[in-house]
N, C-alpha and C positions, 0 to 999 in steps of 0.2 A: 458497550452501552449497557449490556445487564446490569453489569457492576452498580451503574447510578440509579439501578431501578428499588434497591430497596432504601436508600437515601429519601424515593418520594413518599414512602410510605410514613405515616402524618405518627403512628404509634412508634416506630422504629427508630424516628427522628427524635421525637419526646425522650425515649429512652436513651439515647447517643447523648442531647444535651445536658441529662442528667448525671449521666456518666463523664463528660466533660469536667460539669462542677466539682463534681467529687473529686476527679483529678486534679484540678486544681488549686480545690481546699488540700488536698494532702500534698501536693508541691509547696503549699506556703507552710502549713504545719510543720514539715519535715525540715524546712531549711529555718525556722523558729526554733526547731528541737537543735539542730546544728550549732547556728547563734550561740547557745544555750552551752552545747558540749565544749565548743570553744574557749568561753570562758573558763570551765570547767578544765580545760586541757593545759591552758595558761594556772589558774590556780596550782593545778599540781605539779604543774614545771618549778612555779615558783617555790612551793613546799617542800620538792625533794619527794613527793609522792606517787608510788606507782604508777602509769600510766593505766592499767587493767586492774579491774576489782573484782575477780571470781565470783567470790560470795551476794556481791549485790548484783550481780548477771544474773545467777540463778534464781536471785528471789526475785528478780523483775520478771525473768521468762515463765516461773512459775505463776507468778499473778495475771500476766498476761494471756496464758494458757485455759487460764483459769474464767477471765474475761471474754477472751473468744468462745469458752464453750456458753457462757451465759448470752452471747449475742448469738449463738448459731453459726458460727467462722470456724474453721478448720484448725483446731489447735495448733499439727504440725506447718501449716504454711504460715501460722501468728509466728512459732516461734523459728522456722527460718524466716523469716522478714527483719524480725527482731536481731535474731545475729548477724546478717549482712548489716543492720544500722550499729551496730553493737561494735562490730570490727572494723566500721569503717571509721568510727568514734576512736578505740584505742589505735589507730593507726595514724589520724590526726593527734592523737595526744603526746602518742611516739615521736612524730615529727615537732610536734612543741616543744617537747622536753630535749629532743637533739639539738634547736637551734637556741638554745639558751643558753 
């Protein structure tokens, strides 16, 4: 029963359902960015184009590093966040280009 005792507490809950939202504005953000890569992973099947693009990984994680320090956000966890979506993007894109 403790467990459900900070659930009544009226500021704790306020806070939980804000944190909900936010979860999931970035569940739909994230599968829009998806959508997005997809295309992008089709494009480059059809081009003959690499699946991974170094160069523009680095300057997205730089700007992004860049961004998190101007919000107060933890540079280093922007930019693991960033290459877990990053790898999981050329590893869809690998799978496109294989079944073409």
């Amino acid at each position: 029963m403790a467990e459900d005792a900070p659930a009544a507490d009226p500021v704790l809950a306020a806070y939980r359902r804000s944190i909900d939202n936010y979860d999931a504005a970035l569940v739909h953000i994230l599968a829009e960015r998806f959508r997005t890569t997809q295309a992008v992973g089709r494009h480059k099947a059809e081009k003959a184009l690499p699946a991974a693009d170094p160069g523009r990984e680095e300057r997205q994680i730089a700007r992004l590093r860049k961004l998190a320090l101007e919000a107060d956000l933890d540079p280093e966890f922007t930019e693991k966040f960033l290459r877990f979506i990053i790898d999981e993007v050329i590893r869809h894109h690998q799978r496109t280009k294989a079944s073409t």
